[in-house]
LOKOLLO-242070 format. One record per residue: x, y, z of N, C-alpha, C in turn. Coordinates in steps of 0.02 Angstrom, whole numbers, padded with zeros to 5 digits, always signed. Layout:
<senus>
XYZXYZXYZ
...
</senus>
This chain:
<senus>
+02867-02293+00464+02820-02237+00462+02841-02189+00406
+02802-02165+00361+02800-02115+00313+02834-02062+00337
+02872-02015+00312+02896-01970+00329+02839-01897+00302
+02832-01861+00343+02766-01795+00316+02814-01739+00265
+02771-01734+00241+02814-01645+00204+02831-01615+00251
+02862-01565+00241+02863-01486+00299+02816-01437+00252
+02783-01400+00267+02740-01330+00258+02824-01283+00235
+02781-01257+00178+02820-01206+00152+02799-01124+00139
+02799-01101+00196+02731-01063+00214+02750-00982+00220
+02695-00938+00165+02702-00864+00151+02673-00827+00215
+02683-00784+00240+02649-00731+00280+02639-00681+00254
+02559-00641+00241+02538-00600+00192+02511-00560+00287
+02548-00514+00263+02538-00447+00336+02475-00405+00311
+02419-00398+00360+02366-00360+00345+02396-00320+00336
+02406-00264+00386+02428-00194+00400+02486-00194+00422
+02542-00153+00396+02540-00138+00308+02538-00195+00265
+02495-00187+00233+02487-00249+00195+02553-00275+00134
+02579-00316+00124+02638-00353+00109+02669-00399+00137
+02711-00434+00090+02740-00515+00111+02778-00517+00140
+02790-00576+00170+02867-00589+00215+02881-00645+00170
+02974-00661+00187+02986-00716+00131+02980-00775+00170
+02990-00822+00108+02956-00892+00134+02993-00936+00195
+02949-00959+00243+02961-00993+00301+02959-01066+00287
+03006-01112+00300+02986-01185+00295+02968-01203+00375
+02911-01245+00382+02903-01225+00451+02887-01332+00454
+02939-01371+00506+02935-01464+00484+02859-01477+00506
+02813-01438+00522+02750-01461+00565+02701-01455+00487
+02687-01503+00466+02627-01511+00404+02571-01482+00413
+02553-01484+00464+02447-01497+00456+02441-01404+00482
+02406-01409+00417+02380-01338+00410+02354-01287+00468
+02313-01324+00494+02287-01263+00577+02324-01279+00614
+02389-01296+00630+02435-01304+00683+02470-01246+00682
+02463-01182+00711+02457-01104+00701+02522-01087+00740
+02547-01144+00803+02611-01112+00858+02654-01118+00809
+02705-01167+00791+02735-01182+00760+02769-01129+00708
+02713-01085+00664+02720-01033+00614+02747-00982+00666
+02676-00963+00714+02713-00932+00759+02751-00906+00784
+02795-00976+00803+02859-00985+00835+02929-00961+00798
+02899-01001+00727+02971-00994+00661+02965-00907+00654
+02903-00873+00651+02905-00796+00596+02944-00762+00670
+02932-00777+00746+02947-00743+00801+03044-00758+00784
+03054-00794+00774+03150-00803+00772+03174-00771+00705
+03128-00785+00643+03143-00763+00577+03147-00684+00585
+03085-00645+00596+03071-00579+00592+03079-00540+00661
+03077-00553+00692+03081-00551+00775+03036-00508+00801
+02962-00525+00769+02917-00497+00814+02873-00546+00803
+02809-00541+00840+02733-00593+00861+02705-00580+00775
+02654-00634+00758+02627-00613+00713+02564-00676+00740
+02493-00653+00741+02435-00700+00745+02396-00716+00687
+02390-00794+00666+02373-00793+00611+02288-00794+00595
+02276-00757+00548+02195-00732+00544+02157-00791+00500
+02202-00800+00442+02166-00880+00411+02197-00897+00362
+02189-00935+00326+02213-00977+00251+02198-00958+00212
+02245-00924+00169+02224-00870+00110+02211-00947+00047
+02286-00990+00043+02280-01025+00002+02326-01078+00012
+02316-01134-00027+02362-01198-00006+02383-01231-00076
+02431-01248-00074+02434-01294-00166+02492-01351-00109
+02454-01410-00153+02496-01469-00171+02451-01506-00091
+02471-01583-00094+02438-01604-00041+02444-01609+00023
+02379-01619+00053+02372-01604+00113+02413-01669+00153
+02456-01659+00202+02454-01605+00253+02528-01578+00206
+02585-01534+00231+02634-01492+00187+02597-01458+00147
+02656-01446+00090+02645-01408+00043+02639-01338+00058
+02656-01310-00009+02643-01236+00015+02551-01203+00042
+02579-01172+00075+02548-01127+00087+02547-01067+00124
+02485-01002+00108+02476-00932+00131+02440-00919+00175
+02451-00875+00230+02412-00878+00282+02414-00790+00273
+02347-00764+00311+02350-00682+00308+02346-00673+00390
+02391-00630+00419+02416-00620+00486+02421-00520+00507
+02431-00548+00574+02416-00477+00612+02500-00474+00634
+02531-00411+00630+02594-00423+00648+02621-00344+00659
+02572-00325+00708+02565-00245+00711+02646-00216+00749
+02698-00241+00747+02776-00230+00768+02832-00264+00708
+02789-00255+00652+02846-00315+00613+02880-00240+00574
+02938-00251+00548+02972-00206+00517+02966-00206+00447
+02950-00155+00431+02929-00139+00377+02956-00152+00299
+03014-00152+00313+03083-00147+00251+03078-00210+00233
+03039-00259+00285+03062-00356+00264+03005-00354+00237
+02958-00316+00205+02874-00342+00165+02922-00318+00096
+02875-00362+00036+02879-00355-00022+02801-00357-00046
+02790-00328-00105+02733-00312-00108+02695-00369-00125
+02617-00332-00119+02561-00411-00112+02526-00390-00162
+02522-00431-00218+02459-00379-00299+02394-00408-00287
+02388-00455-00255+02305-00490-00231+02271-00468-00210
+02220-00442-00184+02164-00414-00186+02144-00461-00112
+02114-00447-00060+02087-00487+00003+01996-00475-00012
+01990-00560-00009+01902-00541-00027+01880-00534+00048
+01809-00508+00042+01769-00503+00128+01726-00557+00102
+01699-00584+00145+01636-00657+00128+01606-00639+00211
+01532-00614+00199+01493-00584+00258+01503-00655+00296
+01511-00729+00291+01497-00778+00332+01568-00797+00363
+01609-00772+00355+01689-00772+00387+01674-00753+00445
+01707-00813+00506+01708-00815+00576+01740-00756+00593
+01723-00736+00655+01751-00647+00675+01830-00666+00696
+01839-00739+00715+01914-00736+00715+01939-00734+00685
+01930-00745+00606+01976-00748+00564+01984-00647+00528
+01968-00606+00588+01984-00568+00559+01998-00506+00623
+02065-00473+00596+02095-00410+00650+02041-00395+00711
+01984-00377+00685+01943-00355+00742+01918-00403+00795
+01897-00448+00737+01871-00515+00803+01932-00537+00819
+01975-00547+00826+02021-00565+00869+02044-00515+00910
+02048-00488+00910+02033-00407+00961+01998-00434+01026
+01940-00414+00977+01883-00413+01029+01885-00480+01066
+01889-00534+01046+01904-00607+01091+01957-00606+01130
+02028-00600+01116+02065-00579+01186+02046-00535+01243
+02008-00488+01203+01990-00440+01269+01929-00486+01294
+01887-00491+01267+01835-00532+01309+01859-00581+01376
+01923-00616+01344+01930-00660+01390+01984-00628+01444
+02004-00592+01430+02045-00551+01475+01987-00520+01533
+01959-00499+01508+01894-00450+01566+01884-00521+01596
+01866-00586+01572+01811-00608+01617+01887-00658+01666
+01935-00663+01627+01968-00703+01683+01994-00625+01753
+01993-00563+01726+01983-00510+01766+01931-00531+01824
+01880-00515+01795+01802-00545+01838+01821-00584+01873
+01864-00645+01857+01858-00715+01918+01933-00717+01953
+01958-00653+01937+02026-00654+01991+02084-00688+01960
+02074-00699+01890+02141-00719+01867+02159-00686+01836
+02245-00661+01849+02294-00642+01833+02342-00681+01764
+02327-00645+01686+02374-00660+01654+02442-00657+01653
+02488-00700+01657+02553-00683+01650+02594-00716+01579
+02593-00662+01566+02619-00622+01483+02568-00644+01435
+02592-00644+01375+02551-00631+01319+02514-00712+01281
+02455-00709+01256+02415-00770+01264+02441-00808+01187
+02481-00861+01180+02520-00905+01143+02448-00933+01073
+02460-00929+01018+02404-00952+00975+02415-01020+00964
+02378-01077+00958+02389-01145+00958+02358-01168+00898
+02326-01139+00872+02274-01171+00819+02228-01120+00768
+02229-01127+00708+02170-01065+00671+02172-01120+00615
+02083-01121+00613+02073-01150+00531+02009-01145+00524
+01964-01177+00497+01898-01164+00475+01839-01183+00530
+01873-01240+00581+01814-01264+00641+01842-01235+00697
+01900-01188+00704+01928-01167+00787+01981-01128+00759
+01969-01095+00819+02057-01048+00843+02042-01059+00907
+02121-01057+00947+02138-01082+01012+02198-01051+01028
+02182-01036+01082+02245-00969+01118+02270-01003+01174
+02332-01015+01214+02353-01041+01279+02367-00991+01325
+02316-00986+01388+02354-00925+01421+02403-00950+01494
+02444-00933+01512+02465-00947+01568+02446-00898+01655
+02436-00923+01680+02378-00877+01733+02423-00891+01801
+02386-00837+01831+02402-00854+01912+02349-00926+01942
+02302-00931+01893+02257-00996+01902+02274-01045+01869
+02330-01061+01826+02366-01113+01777+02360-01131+01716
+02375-01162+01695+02351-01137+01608+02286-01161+01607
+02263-01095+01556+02179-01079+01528+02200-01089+01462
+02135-01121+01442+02126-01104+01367+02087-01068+01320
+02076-01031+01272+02019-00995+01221+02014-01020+01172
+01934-01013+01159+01941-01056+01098+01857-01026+01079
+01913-01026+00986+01832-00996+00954+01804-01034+00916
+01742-01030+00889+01717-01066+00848+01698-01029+00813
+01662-01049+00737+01624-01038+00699+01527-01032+00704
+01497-01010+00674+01431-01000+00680+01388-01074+00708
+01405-01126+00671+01363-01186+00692+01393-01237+00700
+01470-01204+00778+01471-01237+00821+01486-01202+00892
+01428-01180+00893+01416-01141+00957+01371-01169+01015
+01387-01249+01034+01332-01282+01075+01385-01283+01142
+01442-01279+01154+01496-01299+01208+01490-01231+01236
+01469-01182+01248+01457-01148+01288+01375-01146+01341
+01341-01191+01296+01275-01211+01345+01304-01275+01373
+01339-01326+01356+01320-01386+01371+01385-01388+01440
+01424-01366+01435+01478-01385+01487+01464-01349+01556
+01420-01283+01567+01373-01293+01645+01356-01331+01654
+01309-01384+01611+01261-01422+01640+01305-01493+01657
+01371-01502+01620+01409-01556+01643+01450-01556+01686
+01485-01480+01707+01533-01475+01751+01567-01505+01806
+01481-01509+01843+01500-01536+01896+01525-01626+01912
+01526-01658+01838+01559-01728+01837+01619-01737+01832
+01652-01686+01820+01750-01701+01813+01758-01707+01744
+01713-01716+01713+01722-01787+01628+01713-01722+01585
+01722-01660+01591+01732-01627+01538+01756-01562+01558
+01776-01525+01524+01837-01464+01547+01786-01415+01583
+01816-01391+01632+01798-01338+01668+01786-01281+01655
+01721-01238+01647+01726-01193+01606+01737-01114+01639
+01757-01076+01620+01768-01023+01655+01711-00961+01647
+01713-00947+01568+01670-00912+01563+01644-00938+01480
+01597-00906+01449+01572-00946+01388+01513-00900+01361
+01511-00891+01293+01456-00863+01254+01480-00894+01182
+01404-00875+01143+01378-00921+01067+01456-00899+01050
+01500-00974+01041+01556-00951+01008+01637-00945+01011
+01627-00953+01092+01696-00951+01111+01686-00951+01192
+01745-01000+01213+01743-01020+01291+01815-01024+01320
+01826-01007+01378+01880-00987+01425+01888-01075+01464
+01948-01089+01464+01924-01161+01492+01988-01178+01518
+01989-01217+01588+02028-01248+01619+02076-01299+01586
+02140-01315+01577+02170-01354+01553+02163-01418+01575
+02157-01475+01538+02143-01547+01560+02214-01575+01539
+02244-01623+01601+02309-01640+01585+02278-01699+01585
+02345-01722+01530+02331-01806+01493+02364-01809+01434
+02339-01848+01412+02364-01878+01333+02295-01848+01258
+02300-01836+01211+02257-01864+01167+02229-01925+01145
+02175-01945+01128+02165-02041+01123+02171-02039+01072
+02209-02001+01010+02198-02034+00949+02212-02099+00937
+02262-02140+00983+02275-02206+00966+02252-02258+01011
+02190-02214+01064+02156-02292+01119+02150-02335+01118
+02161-02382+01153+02155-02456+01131+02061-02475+01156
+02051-02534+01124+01979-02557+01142+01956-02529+01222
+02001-02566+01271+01972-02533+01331+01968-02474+01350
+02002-02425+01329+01989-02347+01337+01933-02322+01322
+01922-02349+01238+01859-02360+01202+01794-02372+01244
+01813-02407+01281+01749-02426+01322+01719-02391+01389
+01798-02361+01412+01783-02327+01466+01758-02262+01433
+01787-02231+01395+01757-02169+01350+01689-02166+01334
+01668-02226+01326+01569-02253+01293+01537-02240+01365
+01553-02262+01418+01563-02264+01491+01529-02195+01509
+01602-02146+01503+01592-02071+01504+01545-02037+01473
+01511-02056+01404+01465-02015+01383+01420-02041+01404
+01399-02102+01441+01350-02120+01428+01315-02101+01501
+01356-02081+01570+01363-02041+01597+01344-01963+01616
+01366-01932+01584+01377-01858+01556+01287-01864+01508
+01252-01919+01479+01195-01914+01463+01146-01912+01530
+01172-01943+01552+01119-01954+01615+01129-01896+01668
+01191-01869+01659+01189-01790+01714+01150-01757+01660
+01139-01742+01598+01072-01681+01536+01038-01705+01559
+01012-01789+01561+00947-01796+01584+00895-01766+01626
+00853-01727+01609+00799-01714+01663+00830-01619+01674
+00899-01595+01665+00922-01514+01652+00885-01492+01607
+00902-01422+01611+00885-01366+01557+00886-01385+01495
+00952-01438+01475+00934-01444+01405+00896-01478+01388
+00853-01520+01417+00808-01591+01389+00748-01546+01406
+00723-01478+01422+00660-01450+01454+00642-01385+01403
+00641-01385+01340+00646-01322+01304+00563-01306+01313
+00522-01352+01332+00435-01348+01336+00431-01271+01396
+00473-01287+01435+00453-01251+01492+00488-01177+01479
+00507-01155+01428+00551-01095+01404+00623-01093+01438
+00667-01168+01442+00740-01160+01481+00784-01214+01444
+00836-01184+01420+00890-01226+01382+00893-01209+01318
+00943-01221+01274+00931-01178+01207+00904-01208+01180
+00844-01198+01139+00820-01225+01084+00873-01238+01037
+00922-01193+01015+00979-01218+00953+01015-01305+00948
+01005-01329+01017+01020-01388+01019+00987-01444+01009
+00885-01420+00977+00870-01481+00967+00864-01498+00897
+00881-01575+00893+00885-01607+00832+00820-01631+00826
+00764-01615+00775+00691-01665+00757+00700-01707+00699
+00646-01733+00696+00636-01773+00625+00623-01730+00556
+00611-01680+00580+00624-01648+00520+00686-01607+00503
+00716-01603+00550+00788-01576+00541+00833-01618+00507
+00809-01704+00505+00848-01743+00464+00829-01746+00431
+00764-01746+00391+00765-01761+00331+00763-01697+00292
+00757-01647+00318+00777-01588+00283+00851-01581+00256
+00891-01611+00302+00962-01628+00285+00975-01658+00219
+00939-01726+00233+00934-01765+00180+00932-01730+00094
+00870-01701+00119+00872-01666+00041+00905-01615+00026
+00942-01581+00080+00981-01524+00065+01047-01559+00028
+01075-01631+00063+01139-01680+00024+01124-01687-00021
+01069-01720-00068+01039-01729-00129+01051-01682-00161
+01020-01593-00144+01039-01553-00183+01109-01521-00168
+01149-01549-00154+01201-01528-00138+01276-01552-00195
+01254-01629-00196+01285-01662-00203+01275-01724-00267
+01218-01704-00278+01185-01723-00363+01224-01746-00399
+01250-01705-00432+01292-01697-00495+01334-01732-00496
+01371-01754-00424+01455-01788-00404+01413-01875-00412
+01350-01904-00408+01329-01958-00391+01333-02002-00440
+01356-02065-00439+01322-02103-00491+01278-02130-00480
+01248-02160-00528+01163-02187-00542+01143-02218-00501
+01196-02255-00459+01165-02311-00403+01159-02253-00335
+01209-02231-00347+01193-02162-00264+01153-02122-00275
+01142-02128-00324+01042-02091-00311+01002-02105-00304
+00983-02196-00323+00940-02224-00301+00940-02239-00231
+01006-02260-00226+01005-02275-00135+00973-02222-00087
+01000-02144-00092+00992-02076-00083+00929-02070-00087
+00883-02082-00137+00835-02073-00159+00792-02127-00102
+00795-02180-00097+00774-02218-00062+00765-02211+00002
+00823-02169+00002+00825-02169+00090+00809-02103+00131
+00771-02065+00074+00745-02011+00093+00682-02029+00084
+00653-02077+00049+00569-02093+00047+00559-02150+00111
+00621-02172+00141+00610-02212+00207+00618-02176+00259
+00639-02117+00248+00688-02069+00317+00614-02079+00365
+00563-02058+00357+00504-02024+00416+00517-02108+00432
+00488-02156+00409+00473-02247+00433+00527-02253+00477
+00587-02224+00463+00650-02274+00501+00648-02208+00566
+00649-02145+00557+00653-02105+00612+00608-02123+00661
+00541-02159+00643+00498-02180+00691+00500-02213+00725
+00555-02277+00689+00563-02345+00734+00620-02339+00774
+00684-02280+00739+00711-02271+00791+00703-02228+00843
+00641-02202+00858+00625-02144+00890+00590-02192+00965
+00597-02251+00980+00593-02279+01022+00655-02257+01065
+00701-02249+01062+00778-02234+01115+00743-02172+01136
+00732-02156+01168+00730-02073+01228+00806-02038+01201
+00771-01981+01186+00834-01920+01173+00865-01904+01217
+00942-01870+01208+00955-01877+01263+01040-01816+01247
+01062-01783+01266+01113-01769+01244+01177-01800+01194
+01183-01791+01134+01215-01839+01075+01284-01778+01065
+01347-01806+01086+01412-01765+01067+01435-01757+01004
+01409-01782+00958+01407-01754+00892+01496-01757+00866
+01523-01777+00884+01586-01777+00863+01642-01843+00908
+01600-01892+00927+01635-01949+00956+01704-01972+00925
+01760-01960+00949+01818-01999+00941+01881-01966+00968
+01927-02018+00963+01987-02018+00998+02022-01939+01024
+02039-01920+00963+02036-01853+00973+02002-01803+01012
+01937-01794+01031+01925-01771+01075+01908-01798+01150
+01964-01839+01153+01961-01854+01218+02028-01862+01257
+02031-01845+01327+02090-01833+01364+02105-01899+01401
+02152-01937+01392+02170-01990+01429+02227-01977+01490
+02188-01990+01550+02228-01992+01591+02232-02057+01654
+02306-02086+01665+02317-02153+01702+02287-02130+01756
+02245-02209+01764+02227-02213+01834+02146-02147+01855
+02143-02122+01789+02058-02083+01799+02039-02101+01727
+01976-02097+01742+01931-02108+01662+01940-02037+01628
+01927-02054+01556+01927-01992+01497+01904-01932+01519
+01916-01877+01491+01893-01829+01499+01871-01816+01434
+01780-01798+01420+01766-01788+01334+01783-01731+01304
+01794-01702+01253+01804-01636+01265+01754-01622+01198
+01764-01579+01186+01743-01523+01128+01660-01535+01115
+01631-01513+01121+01557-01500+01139+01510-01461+01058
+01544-01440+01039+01516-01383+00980+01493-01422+00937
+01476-01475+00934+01444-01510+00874+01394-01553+00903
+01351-01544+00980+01316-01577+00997+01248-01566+00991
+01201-01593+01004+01146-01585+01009+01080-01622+01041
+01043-01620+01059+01002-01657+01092+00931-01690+01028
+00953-01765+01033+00911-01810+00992+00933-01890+00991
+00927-01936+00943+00952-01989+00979+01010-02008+00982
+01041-02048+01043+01104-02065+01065+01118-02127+01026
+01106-02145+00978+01108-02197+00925+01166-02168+00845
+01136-02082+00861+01212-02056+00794+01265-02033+00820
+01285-02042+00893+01366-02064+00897+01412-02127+00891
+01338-02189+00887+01380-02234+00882+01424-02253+00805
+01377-02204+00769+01405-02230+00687+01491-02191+00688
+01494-02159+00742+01599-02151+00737+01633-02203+00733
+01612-02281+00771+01648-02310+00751+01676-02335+00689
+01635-02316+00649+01629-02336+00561+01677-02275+00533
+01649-02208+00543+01642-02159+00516+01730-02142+00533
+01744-02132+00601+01813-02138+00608+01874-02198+00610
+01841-02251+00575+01867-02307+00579+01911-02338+00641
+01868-02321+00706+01890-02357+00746+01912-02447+00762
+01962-02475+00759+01975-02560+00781+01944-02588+00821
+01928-02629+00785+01863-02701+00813+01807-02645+00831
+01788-02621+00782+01722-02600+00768+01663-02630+00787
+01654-02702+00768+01606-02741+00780+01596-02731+00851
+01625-02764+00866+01633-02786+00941+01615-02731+00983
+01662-02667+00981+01632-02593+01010+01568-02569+00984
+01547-02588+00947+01471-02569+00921+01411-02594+00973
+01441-02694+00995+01404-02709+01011+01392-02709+01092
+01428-02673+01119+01455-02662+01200+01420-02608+01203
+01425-02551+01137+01376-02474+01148+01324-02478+01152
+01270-02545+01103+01214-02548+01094+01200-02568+01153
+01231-02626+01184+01213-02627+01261+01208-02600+01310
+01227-02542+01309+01259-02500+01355+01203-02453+01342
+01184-02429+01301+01103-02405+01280+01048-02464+01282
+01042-02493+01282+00988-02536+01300+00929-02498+01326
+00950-02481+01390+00868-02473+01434+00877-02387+01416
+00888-02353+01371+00847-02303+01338+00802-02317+01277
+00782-02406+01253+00724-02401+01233+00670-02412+01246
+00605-02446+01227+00549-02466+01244+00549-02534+01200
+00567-02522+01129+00589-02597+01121+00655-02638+01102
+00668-02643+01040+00744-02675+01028+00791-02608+01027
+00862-02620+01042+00900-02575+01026+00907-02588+00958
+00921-02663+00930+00960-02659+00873+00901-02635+00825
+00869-02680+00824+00795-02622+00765+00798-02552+00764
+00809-02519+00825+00817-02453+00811+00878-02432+00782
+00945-02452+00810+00988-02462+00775+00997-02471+00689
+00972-02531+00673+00957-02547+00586+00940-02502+00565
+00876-02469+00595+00838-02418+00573+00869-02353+00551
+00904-02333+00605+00950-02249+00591+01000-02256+00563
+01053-02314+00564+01113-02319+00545+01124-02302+00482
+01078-02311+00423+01083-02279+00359+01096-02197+00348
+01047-02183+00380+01025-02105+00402+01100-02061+00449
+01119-02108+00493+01182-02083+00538+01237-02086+00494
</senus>
C-alpha cells in the first residue's frame, strides 16, 4: 500500500486575525477537520473550529495547506501577522463562516433542549469542506450528530421523516433546509463491500423507495412534499446545455459531437425511459454512504443529493464509482426494478444511461 503525505497545515485566526505556525497534522484528506483540531488543541492549548479552506498547493490528498478558523481563547503573542486580505463571496455556506456556525450550534442545542437531551461537554468538529461540516455531540441520549450542508443539498431534512420509520436510515432528531441533528448509526463504512453487501444495499433502497411511494413526497399535485425535490425532463436537459456551456472550451471535437448529439436525443430517450414510475432516487449511491452492520442490513445514509424522478440514475454508480463486477451488479439492479416499468427495463435503461 502507498504510503499518503501528511498535511502541512497553516491556521489563519479570524479574530484577531493572524497566523499560527505550521502544524504537520499524518491525516491527508483535506475536510478531515478532528484531527487539525486535535493537533492546534495540544500545540496552542486552546479549541479552534475550522471555518474553511483558504488554500491548498501541491497534491491532493497532503500537501500544504490553509484553513481560516475561530479560536476565540487562543493567545495572542503565538499569531504572526496575516498581509492577505479575506474575500466575502455572497454564495459561501453560513458554516463556513463565525456567525453561521454560531447560529448552528445553538440551533441544535435548543432543539436537542426541546427533546430532553442533555449535552455533555463541548460538540467535537469532524468534518468542514465544500459539501458538509459535521459536529459529534455526546448526550445524555448518546452520541448525536450535526451536520450542515450547502445550498443544493438541502433534500435530507425532508426525506428522512418520511423514511424513519424503516431502521435503513439515521434517525432524525430535528432538521431544516440545511442542516440535521441525527442519531448515531453504529457499524462500519462500505467503502470496501463486497458484491453481496452490494446487493443487500440495492435491497435497502429499493425498499426505502417503496416506503416514498404513495407519501408526501411523490404528491406535490395536492400542495404536500417539497417541490425542490422534483427532477423533470426539462430539468435534464436544461442541465445538458448548461454542461455544454460550461464546459465547451475543455472538449475535443469528438465530445462535442457526442454532447451535441445527445442533447438533440435527450427529449426521445427521456421518453422511453420515462416508462419506470418515479420514485425516490438517492442521488449519491455508494459505499461510502452506507453503514454496515453484522447480522442487520445497511443503513443508507446521506440524503442531500436526492430527488424524486427515475430510479434508473442511481444505477449508473456502479460505473461512475467504479464499483467490482459491475456487470453483474448492474444486472441484479435492473431486475430488481423490473416491475417499476410498463415495458423493458433494459430499453429504458439504454435509453438514460447516456444521459445518467
Amino acid at each position: 500500500m502507498t504510503e499518503l503525505p501528511s498535511r502541512l497545515v497553516t491556521l489563519v485566526v479570524h479574530e484577531p486575525r493572524g497566523v499560527l505556525p505550521v502544524l504537520e497534522v499524518e491525516v491527508p484528506w483535506w475536510q478531515e477537520a478532528g484531527p487539525v483540531v486535535s493537533a492546534a488543541s495540544r500545540r496552542f492549548g486552546c479549541d479552534v473550529t475550522i471555518l474553511r479552506l483558504l488554500y491548498a498547493e501541491g497534491p491532493f490528498p497532503g500537501g500544504e495547506v490553509a484553513y481560516l478558523v475561530d479560536a476565540p481563547e487562543i493567545d495572542p503573542s503565538l499569531l504572526s501577522p496575516w498581509p492577505h486580505q479575506l474575500s466575502h463571496d455572497a454564495q459561501r455556506a453560513p458554516y463556513a463562516t463565525s456567525e453561521g456556525v454560531a447560529e448552528l450550534l445553538a440551533w441544535a442545542e435548543d432543539e436537542m433542549a426541546a427533546n430532553g437531551i442533555v449535552a455533555e461537554g463541548s460538540p467535537v468538529q469532524d468534518r468542514s469542506w465544500n459539501l458538509a461540516a459535521t459536529w459529534r455531540y455526546q448526550t445524555s441520549d448518546g452520541l448525536l450528530w450535526l451536520k450542515a450542508t450547502p445550498a443544493f443539498l438541502t433534500n435530507e431534512a425532508d426525506v428522512l421523516p418520511v423514511l424513519g420509520s424503516t431502521g435503513l436510515v439515521s434517525q432524525l432528531i430535528a432538521g431544516r433546509p440545511g442542516a440535521t441533528l441525527m442519531r448515531h448509526v453504529e457499524g462500519t463504512d462500505g467503502y470496501d463491500l463486497s458484491g453481496e453487501d452490494f446487493e443487500s444495499a440495492v435491497d435497502v433502497l429499493i425498499e426505502l423507495q417503496g416506503a416514498a411511494d404513495g407519501s408526501e413526497l411523490l404528491d406535490p399535485a395536492e400542495g404536500l412534499g417539497p417541490l425542490h425535490l422534483h427532477l423533470d425532463d426539462l430539468d435534464v436537459v436544461e442541465s445538458l446545455f448548461s454542461l455544454q456551456e460550461r464546459w465547451d472550451s475543455l472538449l475535443v471535437p469528438e465530445q462535442r459531437v457526442v454532447l451535441s448529439a445527445l442533447i438533440d436525443e435527450a427529449a426521445d430517450r427521456l421518453d422511453v425511459a420515462g416508462q419506470v414510475r418515479p420514485t425516490l432516487v438517492h442521488g449519491d449511491f455508494h459505499g461510502g454512504n452506507l453503514r454496515l452492520r453484522p447480522g442487520h442490513r445497511p443503513v443508507l445514509l446521506d440524503w442531500g443529493d436526492s430527488f424524486i424522478g427515475n430510479p434508473l440514475f442511481d444505477v449508473d454508480s456502479l460505473r461512475s464509482y467504479e464499483v467490482p463486477d459491475a456487470e453483474r451488479l448492474e444486472r441484479f439492479w435492473l431486475d430488481r426494478l423490473a416491475s417499476r416499468t410498463s415495458g423493458s427495463i433494459d430499453e429504458a435503461w439504454g435509453a438514460l444511461r447516456p444521459i445518467a
